[in-house]
N, C-alpha and C positions, 0 to 999 in steps of 0.2 A: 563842508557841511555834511556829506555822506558818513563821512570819519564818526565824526561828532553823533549822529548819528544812530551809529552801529554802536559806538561805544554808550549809549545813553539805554539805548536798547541791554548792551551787557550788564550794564549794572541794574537794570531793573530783573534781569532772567538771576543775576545772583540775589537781589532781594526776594525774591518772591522762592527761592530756592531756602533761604534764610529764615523765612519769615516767622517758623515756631519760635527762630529763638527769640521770638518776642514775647512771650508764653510761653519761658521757663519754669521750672517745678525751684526748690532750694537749690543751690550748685552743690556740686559733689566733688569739686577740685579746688587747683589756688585759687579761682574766686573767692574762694569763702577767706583767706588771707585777704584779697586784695580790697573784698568789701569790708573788710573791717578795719581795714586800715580807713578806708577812705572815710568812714562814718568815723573814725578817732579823728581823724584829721578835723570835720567839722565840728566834733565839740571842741578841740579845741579853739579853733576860730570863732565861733560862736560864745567862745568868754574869753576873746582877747588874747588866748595863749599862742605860744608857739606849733603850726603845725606838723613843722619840719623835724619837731625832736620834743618825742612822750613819750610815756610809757605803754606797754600797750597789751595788760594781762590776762586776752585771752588765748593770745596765742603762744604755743610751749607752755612756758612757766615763768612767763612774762618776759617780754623783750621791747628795746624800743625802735622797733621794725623803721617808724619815717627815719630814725637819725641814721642807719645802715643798710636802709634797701635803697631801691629807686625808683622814689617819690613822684616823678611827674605826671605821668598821668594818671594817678589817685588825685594828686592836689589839682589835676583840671576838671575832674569831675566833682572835687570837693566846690572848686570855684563858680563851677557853671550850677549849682546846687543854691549859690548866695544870687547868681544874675539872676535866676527865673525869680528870685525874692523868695526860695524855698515854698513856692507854693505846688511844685512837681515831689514827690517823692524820690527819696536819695537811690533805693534800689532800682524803681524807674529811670530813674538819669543809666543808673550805670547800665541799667540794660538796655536801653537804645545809644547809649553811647561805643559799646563794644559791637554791638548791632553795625551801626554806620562805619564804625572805624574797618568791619570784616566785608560791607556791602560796599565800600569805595576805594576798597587795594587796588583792584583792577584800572582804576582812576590813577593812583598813584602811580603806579609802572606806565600807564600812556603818558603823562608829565614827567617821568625820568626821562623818558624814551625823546619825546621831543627836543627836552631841554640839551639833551647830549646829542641831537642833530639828526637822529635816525629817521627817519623818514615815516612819514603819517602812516601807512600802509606795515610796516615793521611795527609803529609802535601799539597800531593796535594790537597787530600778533601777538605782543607780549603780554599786551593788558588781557587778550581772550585766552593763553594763554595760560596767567598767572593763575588764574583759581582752580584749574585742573590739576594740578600737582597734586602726589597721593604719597602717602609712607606715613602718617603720622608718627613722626620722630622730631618732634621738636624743631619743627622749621614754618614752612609757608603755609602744610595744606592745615584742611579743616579742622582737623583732628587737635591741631593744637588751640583752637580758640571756640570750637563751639561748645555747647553746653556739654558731651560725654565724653567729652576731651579733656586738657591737659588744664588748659583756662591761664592761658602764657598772655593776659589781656596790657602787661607792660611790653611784650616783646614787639604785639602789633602794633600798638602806635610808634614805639620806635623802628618801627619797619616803616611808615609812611611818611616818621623824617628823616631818615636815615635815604630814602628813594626821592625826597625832594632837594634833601642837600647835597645830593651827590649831583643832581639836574642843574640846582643852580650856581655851583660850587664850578661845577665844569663851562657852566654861561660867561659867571664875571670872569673866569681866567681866560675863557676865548676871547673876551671884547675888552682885554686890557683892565676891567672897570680900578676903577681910585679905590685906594686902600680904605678909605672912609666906608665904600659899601659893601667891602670884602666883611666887614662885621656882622651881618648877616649871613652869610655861610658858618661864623664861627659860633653866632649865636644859635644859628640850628644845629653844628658838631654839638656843642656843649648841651643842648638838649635832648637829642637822642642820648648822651651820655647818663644825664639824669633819669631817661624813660628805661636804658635796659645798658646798661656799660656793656656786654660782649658787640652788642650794636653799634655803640658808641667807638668800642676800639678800632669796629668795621670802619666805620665813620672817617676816623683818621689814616685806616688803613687804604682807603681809597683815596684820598688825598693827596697821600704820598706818592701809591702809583702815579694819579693824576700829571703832577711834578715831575714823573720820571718820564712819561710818555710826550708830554707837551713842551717839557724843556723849561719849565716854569718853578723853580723850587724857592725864589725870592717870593712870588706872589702864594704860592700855597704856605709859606711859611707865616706870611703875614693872617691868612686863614689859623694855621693853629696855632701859634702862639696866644690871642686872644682868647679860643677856646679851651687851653690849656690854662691861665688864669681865672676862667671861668668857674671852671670845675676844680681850683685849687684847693678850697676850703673844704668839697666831700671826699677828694682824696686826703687830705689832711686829716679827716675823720676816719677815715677806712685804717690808715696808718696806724695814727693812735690808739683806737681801739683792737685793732689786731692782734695786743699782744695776750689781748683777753680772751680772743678767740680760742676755740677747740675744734674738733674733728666733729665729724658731724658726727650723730649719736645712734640716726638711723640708717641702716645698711642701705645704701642705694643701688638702683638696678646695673647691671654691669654694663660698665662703657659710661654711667651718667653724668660724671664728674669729668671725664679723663679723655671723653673719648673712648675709639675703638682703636686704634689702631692702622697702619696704611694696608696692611695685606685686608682686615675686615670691611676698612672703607672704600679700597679698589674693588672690592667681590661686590659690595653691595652698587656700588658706580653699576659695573661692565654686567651687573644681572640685574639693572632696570630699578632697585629697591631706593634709590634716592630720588629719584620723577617717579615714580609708577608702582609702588607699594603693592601688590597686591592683586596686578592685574598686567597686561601686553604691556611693552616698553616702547611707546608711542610716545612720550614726550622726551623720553632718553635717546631714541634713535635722532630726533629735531634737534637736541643740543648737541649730539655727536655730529649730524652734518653740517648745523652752525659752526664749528670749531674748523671743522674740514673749510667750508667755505670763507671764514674769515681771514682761515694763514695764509690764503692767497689773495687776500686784501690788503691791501697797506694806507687806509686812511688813520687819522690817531683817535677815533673811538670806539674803531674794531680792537684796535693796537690794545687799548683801553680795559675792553670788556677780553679779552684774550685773555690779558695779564692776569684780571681780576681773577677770574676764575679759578687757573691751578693755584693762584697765590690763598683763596678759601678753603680749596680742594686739601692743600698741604697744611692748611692751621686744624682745619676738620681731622686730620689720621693724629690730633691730639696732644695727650701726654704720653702713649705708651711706645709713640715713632718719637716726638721731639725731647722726651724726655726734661731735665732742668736746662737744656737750650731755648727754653721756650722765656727763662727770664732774662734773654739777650734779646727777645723780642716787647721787651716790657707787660709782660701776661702773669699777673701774680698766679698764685698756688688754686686761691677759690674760684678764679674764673672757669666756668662749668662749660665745657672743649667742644660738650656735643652740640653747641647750641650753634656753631659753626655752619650746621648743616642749612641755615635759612639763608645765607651767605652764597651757598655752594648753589642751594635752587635759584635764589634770585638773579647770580649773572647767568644761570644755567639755561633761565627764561630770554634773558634778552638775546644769548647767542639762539635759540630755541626761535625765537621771532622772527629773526633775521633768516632763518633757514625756511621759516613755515611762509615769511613774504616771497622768497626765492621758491619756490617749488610752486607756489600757487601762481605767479609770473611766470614758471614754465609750463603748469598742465594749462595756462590758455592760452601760449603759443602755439603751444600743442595743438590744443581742441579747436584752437581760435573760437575759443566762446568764453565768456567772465562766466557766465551760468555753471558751466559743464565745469570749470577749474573751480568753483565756487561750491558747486555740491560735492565733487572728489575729495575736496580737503575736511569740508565738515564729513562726509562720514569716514576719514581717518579719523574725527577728532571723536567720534561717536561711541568710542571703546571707553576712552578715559570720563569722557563728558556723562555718559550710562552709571560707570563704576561710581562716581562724585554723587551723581542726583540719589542712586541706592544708600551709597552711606550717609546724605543727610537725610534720608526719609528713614532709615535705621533711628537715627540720631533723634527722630522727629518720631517715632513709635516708643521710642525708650522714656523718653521727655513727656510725651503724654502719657504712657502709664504710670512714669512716677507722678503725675501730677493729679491721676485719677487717686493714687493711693494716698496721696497727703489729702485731696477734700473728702473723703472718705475719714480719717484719722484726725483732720484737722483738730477739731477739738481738743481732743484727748494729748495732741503732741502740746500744743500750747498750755491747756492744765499744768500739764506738767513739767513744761520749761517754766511756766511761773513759778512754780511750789520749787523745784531747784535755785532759781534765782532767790526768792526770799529767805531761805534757809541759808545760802551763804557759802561762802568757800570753793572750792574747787569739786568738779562733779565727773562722772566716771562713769564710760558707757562702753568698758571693752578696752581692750588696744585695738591697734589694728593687724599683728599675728597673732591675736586671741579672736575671741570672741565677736570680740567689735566689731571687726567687720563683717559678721554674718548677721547684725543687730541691724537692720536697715525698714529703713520708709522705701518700699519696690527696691529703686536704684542708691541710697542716698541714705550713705552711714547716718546712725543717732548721733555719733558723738561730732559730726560735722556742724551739726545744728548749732551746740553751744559757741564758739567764736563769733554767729552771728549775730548772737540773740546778748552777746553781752556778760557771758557765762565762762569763766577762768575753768579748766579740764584741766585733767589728765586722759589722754588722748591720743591723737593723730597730730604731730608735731606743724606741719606746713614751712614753719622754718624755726631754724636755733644757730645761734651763735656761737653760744656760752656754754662751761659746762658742765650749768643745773640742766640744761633740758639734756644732757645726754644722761642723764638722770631716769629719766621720764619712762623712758619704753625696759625700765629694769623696775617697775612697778609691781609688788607682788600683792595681788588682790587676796590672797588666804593667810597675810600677814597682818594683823591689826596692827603695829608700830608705822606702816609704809602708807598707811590712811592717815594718823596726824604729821607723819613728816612732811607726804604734800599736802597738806591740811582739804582731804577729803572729805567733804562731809555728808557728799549725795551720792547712793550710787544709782543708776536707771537701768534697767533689764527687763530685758522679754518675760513676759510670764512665766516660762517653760526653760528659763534659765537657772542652772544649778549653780545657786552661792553659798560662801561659808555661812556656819549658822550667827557667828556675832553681828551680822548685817540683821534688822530690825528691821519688818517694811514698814511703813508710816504710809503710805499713799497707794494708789492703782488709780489708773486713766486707760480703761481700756484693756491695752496688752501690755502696756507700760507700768511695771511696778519699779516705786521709789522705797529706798533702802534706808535707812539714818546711818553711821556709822561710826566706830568706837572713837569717836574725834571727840575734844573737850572744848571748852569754850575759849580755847585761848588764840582761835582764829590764825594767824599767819603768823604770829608771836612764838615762838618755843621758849620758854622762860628757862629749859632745862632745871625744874626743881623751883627754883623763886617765885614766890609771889607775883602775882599779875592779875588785876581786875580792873574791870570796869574799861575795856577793848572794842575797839572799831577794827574797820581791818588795818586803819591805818595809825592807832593810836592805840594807845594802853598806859596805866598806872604800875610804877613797880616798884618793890622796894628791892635795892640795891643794897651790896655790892651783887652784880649781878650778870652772867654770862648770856646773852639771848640772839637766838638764830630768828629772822625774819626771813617766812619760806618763800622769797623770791628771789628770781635769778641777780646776782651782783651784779652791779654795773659801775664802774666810778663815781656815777652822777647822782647814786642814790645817798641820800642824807640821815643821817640820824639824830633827834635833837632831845637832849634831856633837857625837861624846860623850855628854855632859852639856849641853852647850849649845846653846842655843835659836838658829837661822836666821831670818832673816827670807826671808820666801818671798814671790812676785811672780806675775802671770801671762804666761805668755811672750804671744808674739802668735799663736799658734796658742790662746794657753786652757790650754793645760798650768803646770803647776806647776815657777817658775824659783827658782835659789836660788844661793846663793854659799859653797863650803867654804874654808876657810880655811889656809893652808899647812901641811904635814904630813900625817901618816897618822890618819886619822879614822875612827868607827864612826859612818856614815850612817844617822838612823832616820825611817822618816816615817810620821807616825800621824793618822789625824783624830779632832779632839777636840770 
């Protein structure tokens, strides 16, 4: 009951530590991806379509993100959007849903902990523990899921099944249970796989340890086998569409794709920067005497958690240690190395628990007092726990200025996302190595707005696949031809921003002047010279014979129909969508299916 407790007690000091982000401003990271996908996802359920695979143009230069990201936990908030009967707001849901899912980690790690046997007193360690981790690198702490972060809001729900399957995954193998309810562990592998695959691989990658440590590799295999059928059909997808795939179009930060390396990731290990970011290496010294005290353990969930760790530790040092040895590990090319690092904190916490239950078991031998060993250890923990509460009150002064500057501006931003949306086509507020990103609401790029609000840019990529969007950031704004290629037809700018003279303003909201630009009416159509009238974005009259690029990204799935008849469609060499109408007057349709 104590346990219980203390632990009920923690997660109320991390909500109330949390609780601006309940009263966020717009997001300024992948949320803004993740909420748009999720709001596609409900129109398409909302008329019967598929949610799993659309199209979806506001992001890049149009992609269809459900059929090649990973979907689940957008489609559980898309879900729990239809239970409340849609009378909660969608942006609501997903903000108290990444809210709870960030206020009940520590929940999760005390249920790994139990479930793999550790003892109520360890597992809380781990759960008080978990939320102190610092480095924002893409792993556990704050930095990757609250609002001035990173906004990795698929990685943490697959971090909370990926910590329950691993709990119950190691139950049914301790108690024998019948393969009928090992389907349950496979059904959560195969979910965490859908919420974040580097997770997902975790997922199996513990398993397997599991199997080698317990002597069980008939019952772990009946584990994935099942969830390897599970996830058949989106690997199947990944596959096939692969061959469409390109390089990514925007430079990313060094290490992001690849990893760092074993000499970078042991410096940053052995100098504190993977627990302790920033500040004394107090949670690194606890998993350093976790390690020490475990190898002189020999039960099999120390054995367990041992193994786990160098075996993250070594997949973490990447592409540039494992090089293409890494596809003997079944790790294709796109899976993104550094993300390893959440991996490396999370066994890094429970050897970390195991050491912080031991030390507090010996300062009250020691002292022979629970008091006295009970206050030594929190103010060791008072370095890290100080450094945490600063950076979300950081987090929480940033969050409320930008939210002071958007109801100050309100007005005037919406003015003018509507006059861009009614006008049509694709809208331009900067790149982001131009301009763009010095064009901001306080924290919170202009051009971030449009994805949410419904509005196809040229922009801030968030993701690409294909390669029209690497197109995108080769955008030359003092080039009139590069405005109808992506069929530009708005551009938005600071007052005080210098543009070429053929941009025409049409509007002002404020500080916000809107632009017309040398685009013709022929919308996403490039007729190249032929006739074309009477066009939607997704339709047009033509007369033929006749060559016409539609300026979205190619995809297989995308259709072309004169009339009633099916085109065969191409990718130009820019990535856009080629095709061939046929002599006459034609009713052009294009739809992706």
């Amino acid at each position: 009951m104590k346990t219980r407790l203390l632990l009920a007690t923690l997660i109320l000091v991390n909500a109330a530590w949390l609780a601006p982000e309940l009263h966020p401003p717009p997001d300024l990271n992948d949320n803004v991806l993740h909420f748009t996908l999720i709001r596609g996802m409900t129109d398409q359920m909302e008329h019967g379509r598929n949610p799993l695979d659309f199209w979806t143009p506001e992001i890049a230069l149009g992609e269809p993100i459900a059929r090649l990201y990973q979907p689940l936990s957008h489609l559980m908030v898309a879900a729990l959007y239809f239970v409340c009967f849609k009378t909660i707001p969608l942006m609501t849901l997903f903000i108290w849903f990444r809210f709870l899912a960030l206020v009940l980690l520590p929940l999760s790690f005390y249920g790994c902990a139990r479930l793999i046997s550790l003892q109520q007193s360890e597992s809380f360690a781990c759960a008080l523990l978990s939320f102190l981790v610092s480095g924002d690198a893409f792993g556990l702490d704050y930095g990757s899921y609250v609002w001035s972060g990173h906004g990795l809001f698929p990685q943490l729900v697959a971090t909370h099944l990926l910590l329950w399957t691993v709990g119950i995954a190691w139950k049914q193998i301790e108690h024998n249970s019948p393969r009928p309810t090992l389907l349950l562990s496979s059904g959560m592998l195969a979910a965490i796989f859908y919420a974040n695959v580097c997770y997902g691989y975790a997922g199996a990658v513990c398993l397997v340890l599991m199997a080698l440590v317990r002597s069980r590799v008939k019952a772990v295999s009946w584990i994935l086998l099942p969830a390897g059928l599970m996830i058949a059909s989106k690997v199947w997808i990944w596959f096939d569409d692969a061959q469409y795939f390109s390089p990514h179009g925007w430079p990313l930060a060094s290490g992001m794709q690849d990893s760092y390396g074993a000499v970078e990731v042991l410096k940053r290990l052995f100098t504190g920067q993977v627990f302790d970011g920033g500040r004394l290496p107090m949670l690194s010294l606890l998993v350093l005497s976790g390690i020490v005290y475990v190898l002189f353990r020999h039960d099999l969930v120390r054995a367990f958690l041992l193994t786990a760790f160098p075996v993250f530790l070594l997949l973490y040092f990447g592409r540039p240690f494992w090089g293409s040895a890494l596809w003997l590990f079944g790790i294709p090319s796109a899976m993104q190395m550094h993300r390893f690092i959440g991996l490396v904190q999370m066994f890094g916490m429970f050897l970390a628990g195991i050491a912080f239950n031991k030390l507090w078991q010996a300062c009250e031998h020691f002292w022979e007092s629970r008091l006295i060993a009970t206050c030594l250890l929190l103010l060791y923990l008072a370095i890290p726990a100080q450094e945490r509460f600063f950076y979300l009150k950081q987090n929480a002064q940033w969050s409320q200025r930008t939210r002071t500057a958007f109801a100050a501006e309100q007005r005037d931003i919406d003015a003018t996302l509507q006059l861009v949306k009614v006008r049509g086509g694709r809208a331009y507020a900067g790149l982001p190595a131009q301009w763009g990103n010095q064009f901001k609401v306080a924290d919170v790029p202009f051009y971030s707005l449009f994805p949410v609000n419904q509005i196809p840019s040229v922009g801030y990529e968030y993701l690409g696949f294909f390669p029209a969007n690497d197109q995108m950031y080769r955008f030359r704004e003092s080039v009139p031809e590069d405005y109808a290629r992506f069929n530009v037809r708005t551009v938005v700018a600071p007052i005080t921003q210098l543009l070429p003279a053929f941009l025409k303003p049409v509007a002002g909201f404020g500080r916000f002047i809107l632009y017309a630009t040398p685009v013709d009416n022929t919308g996403y159509f490039d007729p190249h010279g032929a006739k074309l009238y009477r066009r939607t974005d997704s339709t047009a009259w033509v007369e033929g014979p006749a060559h016409l690029t539609y300026r979205m990204t190619w995809h297989p799935n995308w259709t072309a129909k004169s009339d009633q008849t099916t085109l065969g469609t191409f990718a130009e060499p820019d990535g856009f969508i080629g095709f061939q109408v046929p002599s006459g007057t034609h009713l052009v349709t294009m739809a992706y299916r």
